[in-house]
C-alpha positions in Angstrom: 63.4 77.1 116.2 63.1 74.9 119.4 65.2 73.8 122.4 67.8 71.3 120.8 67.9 67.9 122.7 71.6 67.9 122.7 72.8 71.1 122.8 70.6 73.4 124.5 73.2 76.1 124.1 72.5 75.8 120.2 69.8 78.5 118.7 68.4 77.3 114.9 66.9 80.2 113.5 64.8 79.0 110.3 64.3 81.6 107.5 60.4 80.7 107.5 60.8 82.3 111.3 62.0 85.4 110.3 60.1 86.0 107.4 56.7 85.5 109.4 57.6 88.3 111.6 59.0 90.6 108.6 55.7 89.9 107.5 53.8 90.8 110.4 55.6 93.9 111.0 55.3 95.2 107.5 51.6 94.1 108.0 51.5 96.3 111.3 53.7 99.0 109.9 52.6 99.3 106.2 55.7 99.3 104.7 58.9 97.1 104.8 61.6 96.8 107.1 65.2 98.5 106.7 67.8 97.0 107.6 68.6 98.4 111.0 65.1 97.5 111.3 65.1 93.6 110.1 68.1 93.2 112.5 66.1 94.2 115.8 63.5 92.0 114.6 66.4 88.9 115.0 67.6 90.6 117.6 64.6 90.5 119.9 63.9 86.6 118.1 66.8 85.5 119.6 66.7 87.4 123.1 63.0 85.8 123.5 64.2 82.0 122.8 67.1 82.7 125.1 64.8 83.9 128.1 62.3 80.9 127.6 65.1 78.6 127.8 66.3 80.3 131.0 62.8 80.3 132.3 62.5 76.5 131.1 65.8 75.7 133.4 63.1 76.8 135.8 60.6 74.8 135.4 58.3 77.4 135.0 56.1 75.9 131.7 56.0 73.5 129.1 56.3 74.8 125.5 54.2 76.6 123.7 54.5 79.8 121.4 52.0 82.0 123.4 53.4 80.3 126.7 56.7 80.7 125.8 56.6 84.9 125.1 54.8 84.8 128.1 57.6 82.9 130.0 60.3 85.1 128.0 58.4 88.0 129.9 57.9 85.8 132.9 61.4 85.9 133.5 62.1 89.0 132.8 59.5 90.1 135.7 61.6 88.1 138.0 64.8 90.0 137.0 63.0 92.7 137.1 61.9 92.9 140.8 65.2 93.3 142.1 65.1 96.3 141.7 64.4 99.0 144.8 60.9 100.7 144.3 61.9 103.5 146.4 64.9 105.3 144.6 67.2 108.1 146.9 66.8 111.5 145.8 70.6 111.2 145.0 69.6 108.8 142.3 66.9 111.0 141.3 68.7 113.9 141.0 71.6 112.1 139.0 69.4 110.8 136.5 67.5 113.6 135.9 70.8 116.0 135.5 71.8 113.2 132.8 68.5 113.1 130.7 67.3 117.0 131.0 66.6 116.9 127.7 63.7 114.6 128.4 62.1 117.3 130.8 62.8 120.3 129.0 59.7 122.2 128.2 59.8 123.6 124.5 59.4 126.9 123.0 55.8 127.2 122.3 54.0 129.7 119.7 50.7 131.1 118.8 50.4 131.5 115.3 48.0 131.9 112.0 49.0 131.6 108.4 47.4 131.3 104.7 48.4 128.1 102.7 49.0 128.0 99.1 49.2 123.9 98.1 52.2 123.2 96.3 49.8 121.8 93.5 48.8 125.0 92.3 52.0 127.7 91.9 52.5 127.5 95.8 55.7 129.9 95.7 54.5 132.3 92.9 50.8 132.7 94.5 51.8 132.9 98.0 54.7 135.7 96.6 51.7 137.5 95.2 49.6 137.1 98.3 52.5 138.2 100.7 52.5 141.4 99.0 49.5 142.1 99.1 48.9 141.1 102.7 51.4 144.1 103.5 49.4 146.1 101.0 45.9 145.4 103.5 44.6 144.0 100.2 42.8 140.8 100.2 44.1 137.6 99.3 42.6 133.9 97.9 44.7 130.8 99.6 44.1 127.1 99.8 42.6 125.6 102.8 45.0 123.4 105.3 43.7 119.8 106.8 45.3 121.2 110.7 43.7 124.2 109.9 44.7 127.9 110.2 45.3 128.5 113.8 47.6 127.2 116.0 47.9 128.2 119.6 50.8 127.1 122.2 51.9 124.8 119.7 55.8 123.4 120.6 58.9 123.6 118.8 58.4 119.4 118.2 54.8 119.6 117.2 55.8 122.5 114.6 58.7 120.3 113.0 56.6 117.0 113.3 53.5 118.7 111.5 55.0 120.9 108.7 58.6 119.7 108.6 62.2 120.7 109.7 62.9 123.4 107.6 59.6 124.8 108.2 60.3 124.9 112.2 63.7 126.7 111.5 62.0 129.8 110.6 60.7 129.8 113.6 63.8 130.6 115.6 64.3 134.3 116.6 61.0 134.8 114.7 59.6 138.5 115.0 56.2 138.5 116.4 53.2 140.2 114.7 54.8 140.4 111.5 53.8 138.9 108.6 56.4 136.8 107.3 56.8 134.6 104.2 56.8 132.9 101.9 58.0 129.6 103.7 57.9 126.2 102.6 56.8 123.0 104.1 56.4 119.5 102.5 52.8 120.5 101.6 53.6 123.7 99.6 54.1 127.7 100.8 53.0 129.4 103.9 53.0 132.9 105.0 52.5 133.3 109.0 51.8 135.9 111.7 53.2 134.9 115.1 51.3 136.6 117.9 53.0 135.2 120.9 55.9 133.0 121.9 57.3 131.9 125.7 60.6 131.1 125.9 61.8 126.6 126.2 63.3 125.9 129.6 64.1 123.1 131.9 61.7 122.4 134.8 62.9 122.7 138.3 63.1 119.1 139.4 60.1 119.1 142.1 57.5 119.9 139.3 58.5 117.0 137.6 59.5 114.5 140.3 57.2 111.8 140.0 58.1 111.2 136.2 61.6 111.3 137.2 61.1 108.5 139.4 58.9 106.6 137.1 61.7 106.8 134.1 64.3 106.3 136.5 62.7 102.6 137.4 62.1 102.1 134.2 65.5 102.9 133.0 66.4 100.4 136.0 64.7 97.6 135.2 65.2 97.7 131.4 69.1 98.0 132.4 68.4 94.5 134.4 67.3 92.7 131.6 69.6 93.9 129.3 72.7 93.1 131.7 71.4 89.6 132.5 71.4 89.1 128.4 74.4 90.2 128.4 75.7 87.5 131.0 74.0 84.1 129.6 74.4 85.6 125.6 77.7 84.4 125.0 76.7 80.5 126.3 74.7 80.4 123.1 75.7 79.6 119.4 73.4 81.1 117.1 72.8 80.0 113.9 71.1 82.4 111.0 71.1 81.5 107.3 73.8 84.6 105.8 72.2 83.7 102.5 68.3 84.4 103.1 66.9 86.9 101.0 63.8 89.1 102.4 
């Protein structure tokens, strides 16, 4: 892929190109692309060779494949410093009451449980063991790699560490109750929740300087992204339909 010498508006995207960076990214990633995935990879291959062309129209560097992601980001710097660093609260406030979800501060619980790994009769031994937990009778379970205890942990944390359906049982949970079995990806629980505070949504003043800082951010990736959008269409781009990955 280069600049064309006759029709600079013309992008050649070679399938040795786009099989280097599948290749890096599964190298990086440890597994291959989806689709979705293989198209943002294009994607951002063909919005970098159409900001180092733009920064080439301005003289900025001869070509060079380090130089030229350098100038792609170059550019976008330039585009980028139009916009205000000093936001109005007005702004502020609008962007925060549009992305409150980004701010809102989970549930969070303190909790212990026994693990029973789903390679040895998870859901018949930790049956067993339930019972006699409610009996006071001791019980045998399987050690867990995050451990037994878990204290303050949020809503996300819960889902991202033991799964979905897991996290779901811990809605309208009673507290210092044993409850169980549950299931997780790993095998069968049964837990004890000692405490819980309640999710809510931060007044805005606690969390004004990250406001700001997403808000700019938001800003300047919104620059880049229009100012694609404006020189995109003056380019042909040409990918091979048939290429196999």
């Amino acid at each position: 892929m280069g600049l064309n010498s006759y029709d600079e508006k013309e992008i050649y995207i070679s399938d040795q190109e786009i099989i280097s960076l599948v290749t890096a990214w599964k190298s990086q990633v440890g597994r291959n692309p989806n689709d979705d995935e293989i198209a943002r990879i294009i994607n951002n291959l063909v919005e970098e060779e159409i900001l180092y062309r733009e920064a080439l129209k301005l003289g900025l560097d001869r070509e060079d494949r380090i130089i030229k992601r350098r100038l792609a980001q170059k550019i976008s710097f330039l585009k980028q410093e139009s916009i205000p660093d000093s936001p109005s609260n007005e702004d502020l406030i609008e962007y925060f009451n549009k992305n409150n979800n980004k701010y809102f501060i989970d549930s969070k619980y303190t909790f212990s449980h026994y693990f029973f790994s789903n390679e040895n009769n998870s859901f018949e031994r930790s049956s067993k063991a339930y019972i006699d937990l409610l009996n006071n009778t001791s019980i045998n379970s399987d050690p867990f790699f995050l451990g037994k205890n878990f204290v303050d942990v949020s809503e996300r944390e819960i889902k991202s560490e033991f799964g979905e359906d897991f996290s779901s049982n811990f809605i309208d949970v009673e507290l210092n109750k044993w409850i169980g079995p549950l299931e997780s990806p790993f095998g069968h629980h049964i837990i004890y929740v000692r405490n819980y505070s309640q999710g809510y949504l931060p007044n805005i003043t606690s969390v004004l300087k990250q406001v700001e800082v997403d808000f700019l951010q938001t800003q300047r990736d919104e620059a880049i992204k229009n100012y694609l959008n404006q020189i995109r269409s003056e380019y042909k781009i040409y990918i091979n339909p048939d290429l196999q990955i």
